[in-house]
C-alpha positions as CSV (number, residue, x, y, z in Angstrom):
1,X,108.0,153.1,108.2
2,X,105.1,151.1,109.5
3,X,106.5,147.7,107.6
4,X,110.1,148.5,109.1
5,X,108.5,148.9,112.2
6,X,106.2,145.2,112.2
7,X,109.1,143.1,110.4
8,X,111.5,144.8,113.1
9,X,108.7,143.2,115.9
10,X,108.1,140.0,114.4
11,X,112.2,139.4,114.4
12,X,112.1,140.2,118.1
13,X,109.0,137.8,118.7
14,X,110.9,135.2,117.2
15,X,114.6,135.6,118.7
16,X,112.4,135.5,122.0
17,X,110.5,132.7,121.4
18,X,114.1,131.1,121.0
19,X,115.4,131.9,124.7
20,X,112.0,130.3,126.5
21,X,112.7,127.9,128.7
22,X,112.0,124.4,128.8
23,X,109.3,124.1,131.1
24,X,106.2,122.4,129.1
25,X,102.9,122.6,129.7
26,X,100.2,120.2,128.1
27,X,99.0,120.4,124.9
28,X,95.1,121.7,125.1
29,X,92.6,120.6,122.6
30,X,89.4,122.3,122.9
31,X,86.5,123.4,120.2
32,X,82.8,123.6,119.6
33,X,79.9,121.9,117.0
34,X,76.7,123.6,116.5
35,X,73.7,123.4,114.5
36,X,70.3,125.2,114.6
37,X,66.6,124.8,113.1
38,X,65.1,128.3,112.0
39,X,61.5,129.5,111.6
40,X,61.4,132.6,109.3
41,X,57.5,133.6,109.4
42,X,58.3,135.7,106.4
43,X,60.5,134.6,103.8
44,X,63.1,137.3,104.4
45,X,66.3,136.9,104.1
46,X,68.3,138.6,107.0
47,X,71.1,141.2,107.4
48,X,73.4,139.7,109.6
49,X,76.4,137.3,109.0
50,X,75.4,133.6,110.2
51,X,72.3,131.5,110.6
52,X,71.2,132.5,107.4
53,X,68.9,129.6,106.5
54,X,65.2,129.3,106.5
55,X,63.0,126.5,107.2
56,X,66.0,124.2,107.7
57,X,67.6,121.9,109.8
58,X,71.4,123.7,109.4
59,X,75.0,123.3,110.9
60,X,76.7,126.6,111.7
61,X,80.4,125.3,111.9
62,X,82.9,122.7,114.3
63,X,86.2,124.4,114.9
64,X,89.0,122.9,116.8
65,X,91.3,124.7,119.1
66,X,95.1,123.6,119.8
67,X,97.0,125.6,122.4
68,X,100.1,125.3,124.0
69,X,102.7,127.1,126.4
70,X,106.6,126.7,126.7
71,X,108.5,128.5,129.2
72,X,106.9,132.4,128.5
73,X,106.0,131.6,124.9
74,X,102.4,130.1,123.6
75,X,101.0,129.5,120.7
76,X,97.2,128.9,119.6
77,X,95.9,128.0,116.3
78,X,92.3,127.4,115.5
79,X,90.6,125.9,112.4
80,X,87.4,126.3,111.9
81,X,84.7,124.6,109.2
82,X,81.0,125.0,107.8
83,X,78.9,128.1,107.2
84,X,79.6,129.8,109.9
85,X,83.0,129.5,109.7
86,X,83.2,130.4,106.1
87,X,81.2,133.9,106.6
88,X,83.7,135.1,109.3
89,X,87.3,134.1,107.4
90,X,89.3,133.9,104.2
91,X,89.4,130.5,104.8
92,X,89.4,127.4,107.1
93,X,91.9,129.4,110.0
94,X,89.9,131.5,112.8
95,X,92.9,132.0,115.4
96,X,96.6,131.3,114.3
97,X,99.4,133.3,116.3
98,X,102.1,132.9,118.8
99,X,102.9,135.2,121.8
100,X,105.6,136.1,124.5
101,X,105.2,137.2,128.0
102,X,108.3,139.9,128.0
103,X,107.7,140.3,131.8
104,X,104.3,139.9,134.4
105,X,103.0,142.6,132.9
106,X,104.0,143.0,128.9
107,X,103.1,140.2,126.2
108,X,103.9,140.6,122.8
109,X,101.4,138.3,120.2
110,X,101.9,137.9,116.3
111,X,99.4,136.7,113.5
112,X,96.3,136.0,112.9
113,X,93.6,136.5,115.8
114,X,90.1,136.9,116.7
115,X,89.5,141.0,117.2
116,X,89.5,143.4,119.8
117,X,86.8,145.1,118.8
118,X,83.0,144.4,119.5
119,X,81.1,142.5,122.1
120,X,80.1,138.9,120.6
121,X,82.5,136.2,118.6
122,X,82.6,133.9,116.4
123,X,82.1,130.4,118.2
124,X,78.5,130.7,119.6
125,X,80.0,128.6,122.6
126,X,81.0,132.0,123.6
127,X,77.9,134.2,122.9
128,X,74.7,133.9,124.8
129,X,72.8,134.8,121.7
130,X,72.9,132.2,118.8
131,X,72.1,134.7,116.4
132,X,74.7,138.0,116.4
133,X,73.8,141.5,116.4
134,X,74.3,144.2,113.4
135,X,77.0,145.3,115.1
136,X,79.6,142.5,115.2
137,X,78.5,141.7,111.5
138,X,79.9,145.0,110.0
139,X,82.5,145.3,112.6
140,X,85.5,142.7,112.2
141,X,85.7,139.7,112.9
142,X,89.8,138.8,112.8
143,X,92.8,141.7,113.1
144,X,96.3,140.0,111.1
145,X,98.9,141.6,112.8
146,X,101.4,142.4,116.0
147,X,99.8,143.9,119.2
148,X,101.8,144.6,122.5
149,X,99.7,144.3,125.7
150,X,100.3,145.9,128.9
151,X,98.5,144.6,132.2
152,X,99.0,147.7,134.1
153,X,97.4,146.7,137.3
154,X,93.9,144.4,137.8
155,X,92.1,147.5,137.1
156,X,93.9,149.0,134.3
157,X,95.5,147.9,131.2
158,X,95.6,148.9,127.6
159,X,97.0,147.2,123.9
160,X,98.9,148.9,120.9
161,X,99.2,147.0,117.6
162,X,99.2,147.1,113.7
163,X,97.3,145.1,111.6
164,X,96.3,144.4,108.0
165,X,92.9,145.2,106.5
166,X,90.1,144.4,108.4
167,X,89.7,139.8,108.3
168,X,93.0,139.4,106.3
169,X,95.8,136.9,106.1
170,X,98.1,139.1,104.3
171,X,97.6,143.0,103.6
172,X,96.5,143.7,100.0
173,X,95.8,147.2,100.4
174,X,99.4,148.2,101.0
175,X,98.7,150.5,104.4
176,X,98.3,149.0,108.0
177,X,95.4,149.4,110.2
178,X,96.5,150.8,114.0
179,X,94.8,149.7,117.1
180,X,94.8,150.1,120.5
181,X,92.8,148.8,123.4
182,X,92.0,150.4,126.7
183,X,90.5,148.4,129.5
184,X,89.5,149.8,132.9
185,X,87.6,148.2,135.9
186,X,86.6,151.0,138.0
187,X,84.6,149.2,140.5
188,X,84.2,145.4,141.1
189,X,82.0,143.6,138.7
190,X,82.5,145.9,136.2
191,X,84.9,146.0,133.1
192,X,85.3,147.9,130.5
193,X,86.8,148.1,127.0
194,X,87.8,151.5,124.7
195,X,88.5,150.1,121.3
196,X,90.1,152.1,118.5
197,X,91.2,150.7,114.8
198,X,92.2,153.2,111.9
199,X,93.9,153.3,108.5
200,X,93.3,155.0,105.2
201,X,92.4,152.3,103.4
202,X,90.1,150.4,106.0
203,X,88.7,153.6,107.4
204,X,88.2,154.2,111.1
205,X,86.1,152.4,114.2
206,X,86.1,153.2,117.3
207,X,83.9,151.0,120.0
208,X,82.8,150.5,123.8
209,X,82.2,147.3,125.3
210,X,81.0,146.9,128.5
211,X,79.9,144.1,131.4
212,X,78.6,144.3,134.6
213,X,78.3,141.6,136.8
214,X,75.3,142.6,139.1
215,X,75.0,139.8,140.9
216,X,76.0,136.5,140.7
217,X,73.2,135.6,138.9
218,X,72.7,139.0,136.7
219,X,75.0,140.4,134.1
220,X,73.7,143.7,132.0
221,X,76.6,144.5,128.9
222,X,76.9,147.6,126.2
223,X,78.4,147.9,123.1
224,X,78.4,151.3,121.2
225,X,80.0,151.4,118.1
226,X,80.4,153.9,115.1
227,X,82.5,153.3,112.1
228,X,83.6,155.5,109.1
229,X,85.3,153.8,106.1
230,X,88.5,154.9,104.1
231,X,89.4,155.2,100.4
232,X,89.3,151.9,99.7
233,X,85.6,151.5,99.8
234,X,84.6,155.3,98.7
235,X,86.8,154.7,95.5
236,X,86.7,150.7,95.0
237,X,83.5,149.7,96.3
238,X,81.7,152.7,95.8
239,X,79.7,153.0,99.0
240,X,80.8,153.5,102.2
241,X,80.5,150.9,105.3
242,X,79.2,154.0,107.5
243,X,77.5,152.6,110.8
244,X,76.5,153.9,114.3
245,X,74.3,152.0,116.6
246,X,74.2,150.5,120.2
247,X,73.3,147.3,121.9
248,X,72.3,146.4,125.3
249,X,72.1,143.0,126.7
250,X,70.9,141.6,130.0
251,X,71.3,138.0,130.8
252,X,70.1,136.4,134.5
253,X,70.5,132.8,135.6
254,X,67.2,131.0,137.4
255,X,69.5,128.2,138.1
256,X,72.7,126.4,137.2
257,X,71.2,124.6,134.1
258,X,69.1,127.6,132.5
259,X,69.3,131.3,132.3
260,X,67.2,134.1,130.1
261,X,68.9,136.6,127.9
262,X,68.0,139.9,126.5
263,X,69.7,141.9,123.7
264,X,67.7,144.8,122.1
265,X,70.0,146.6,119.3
266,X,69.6,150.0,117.4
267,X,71.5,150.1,114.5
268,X,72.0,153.1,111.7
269,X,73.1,152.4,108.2
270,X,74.2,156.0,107.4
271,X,75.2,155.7,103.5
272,X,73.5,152.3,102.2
273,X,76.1,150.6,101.6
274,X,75.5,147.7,104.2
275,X,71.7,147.4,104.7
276,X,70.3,148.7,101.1
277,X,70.6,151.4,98.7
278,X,69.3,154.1,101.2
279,X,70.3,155.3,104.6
280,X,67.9,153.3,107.1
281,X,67.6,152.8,110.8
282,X,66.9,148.8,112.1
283,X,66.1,147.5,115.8
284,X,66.1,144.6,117.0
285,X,64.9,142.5,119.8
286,X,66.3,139.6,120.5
287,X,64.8,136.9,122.9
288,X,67.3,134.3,124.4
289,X,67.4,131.0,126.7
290,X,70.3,128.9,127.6
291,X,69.5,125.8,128.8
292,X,72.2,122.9,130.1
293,X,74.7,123.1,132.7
294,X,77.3,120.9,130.8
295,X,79.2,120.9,127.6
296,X,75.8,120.8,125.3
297,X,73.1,123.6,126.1
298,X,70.3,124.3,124.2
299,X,69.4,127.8,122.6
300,X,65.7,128.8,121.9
301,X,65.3,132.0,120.1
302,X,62.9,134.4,119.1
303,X,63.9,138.0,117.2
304,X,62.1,140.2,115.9
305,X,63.9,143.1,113.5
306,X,62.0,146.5,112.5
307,X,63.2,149.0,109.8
308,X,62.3,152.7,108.6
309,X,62.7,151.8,105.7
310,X,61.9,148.6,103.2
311,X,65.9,146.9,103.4
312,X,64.6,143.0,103.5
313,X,63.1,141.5,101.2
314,X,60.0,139.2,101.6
315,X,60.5,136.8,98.4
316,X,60.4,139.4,95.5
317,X,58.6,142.4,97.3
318,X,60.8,144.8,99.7
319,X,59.7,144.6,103.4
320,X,60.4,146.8,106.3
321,X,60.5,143.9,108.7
322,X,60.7,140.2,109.7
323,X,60.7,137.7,112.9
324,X,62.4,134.2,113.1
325,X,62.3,131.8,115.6
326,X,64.9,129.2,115.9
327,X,66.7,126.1,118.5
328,X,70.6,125.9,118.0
329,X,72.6,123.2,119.8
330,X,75.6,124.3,120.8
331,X,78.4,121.0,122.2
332,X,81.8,122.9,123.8
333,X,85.0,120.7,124.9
């Protein structure tokens, strides 16, 4: 029913895509490069997805962006390449799908996409943070799929879709993952996101994201997260992908070309299956600047990750801890 129901979309998508009109819009080329220098004071190797290199001068990735509109159809596809890049897709393509605005206030978007769920991205252009939190590595990072949106009002709105497996081209699992999206702006300065994703095979996630725009020159965000995974990783994988945790950020500007960031996490392993072989509790502290005012800014970095238990490993010998230090470049166009 749920194939019927996506291949019966997609033929819609497309037979509407036929009937936009002709007025064309610019083709838009934009992107980002990075690369970083890391510090590890202990040789530990760390639990989250990029910047995983010690003592190095590294790349993280340079992905290119091509966008375009036609009439009420648009289309973006976004390659990607390097480390980064390769940690958080199947291969070289971050962002391929085309969409259709059905009216004002109802778009309809097929393929391959960057997800709903979770606070940071991929591109560090995007994040204040160079390196990402627990939480957007275990969470995913791309939904394959069709999503409807509905933009209710400015303050309201809320998204229906179904996808394949968690960061997949093509389903191999055979079920689809369903996902909705509710977004809400109670007061000004202040949005927030309800994210829900669940299938039997990918197991279920459900996630709050929140910013508020104190002032002009202070933002404080949220996300809260908890996931519990299906059959496909109780019976294949043989350990669940069980998580809970929360992270707050707080970001102020001191001027135009440099700002201060904050993001302290607490994240819960429940089963072992992501951090180590037993159930373990890690925070984090994670000490940010972002300096430059034009394309290219600067990110010095300090974080510091405590455990209960010994998850990292030191070299040979099992550690309960570690701290980094590291600049990352960061060029967006």
């Amino acid at each position: 029913m749920k194939k019927t129901i996506l291949l019966s979309t997609l033929m819609l998508l497309v037979s509407m895509i036929g009937f936009a009109q002709d007025e064309d819009s610019p083709l838009t080329i934009s992107g980002s490069v990075d690369t970083y220098y890391k510090y590890q004071f202990d040789q530990v190797t760390g639990a989250t997805s990029f910047a995983q290199d010690v003592n190095s001068f590294s790349i993280g990735m340079a992905n290119i962006i091509l966008s375009k509109e036609v009439g009420k159809a648009s289309f973006v596809a976004d390659v990607a390449f390097g480390p980064r890049a390769e940690s958080s897709a199947p291969g070289p393509i971050q962002n391929l799908y085309v969409s259709y605005a059905i009216s004002d206030k109802v778009s309809v978007t097929g393929g391959f996409m960057g997800t709903f769920v979770g606070y940071e991205v991929i591109s560090p252009a995007s994040n204040f943070n160079y390196t990402t939190s627990y939480l957007f590595s275990t969470g995913p990072f791309q939904n394959g799929g069709v999503k409807f949106d509905f933009a209710i009002s400015d303050k309201f709105g809320f998204m229906v879709g179904l996808f394949n497996e968690f960061d997949s081209y093509t389903n191999t699992s055979g079920g689809l993952d369903f996902g909705t999206q509710f977004y809400i702006s109670p007061i000004e300065g202040l949005d927030a996101y309800i994210n829900f994703v669940t299938s039997n095979d990918s197991g279920s996630q459900i996630d709050l994201t929140t910013t508020y725009q104190i002032t002009s020159d202070f933002m404080l965000g949220l996300n809260v997260a908890k996931r519990t995974t299906g059959e496909f990783f109780d019976e294949e994988v043989g350990a669940g992908l069980n998580f809970n945790g929360a992270a707050l950020y707080a970001n102020y500007s001191l001027s135009d070309s440099f700002a201060l960031g904050f993001r302290g996490e607490t994240y819960k392993d429940e089963d072992g299956g992501i951090l180590g072989d037993v159930s373990s509790r890690v925070n984090a502290f994670t000490f940010s600047a972002n300096i430059g005012s034009g394309p290219l800014k600067l990110i010095p970095e300090i974080r510091f990750d405590i455990a209960d238990e010994d998850v990292f490993m030191d070299g040979d010998d099992p550690t309960d801890s570690f701290a980094q230090f590291l600049v990352a470049a960061v060029f967006a166009f």
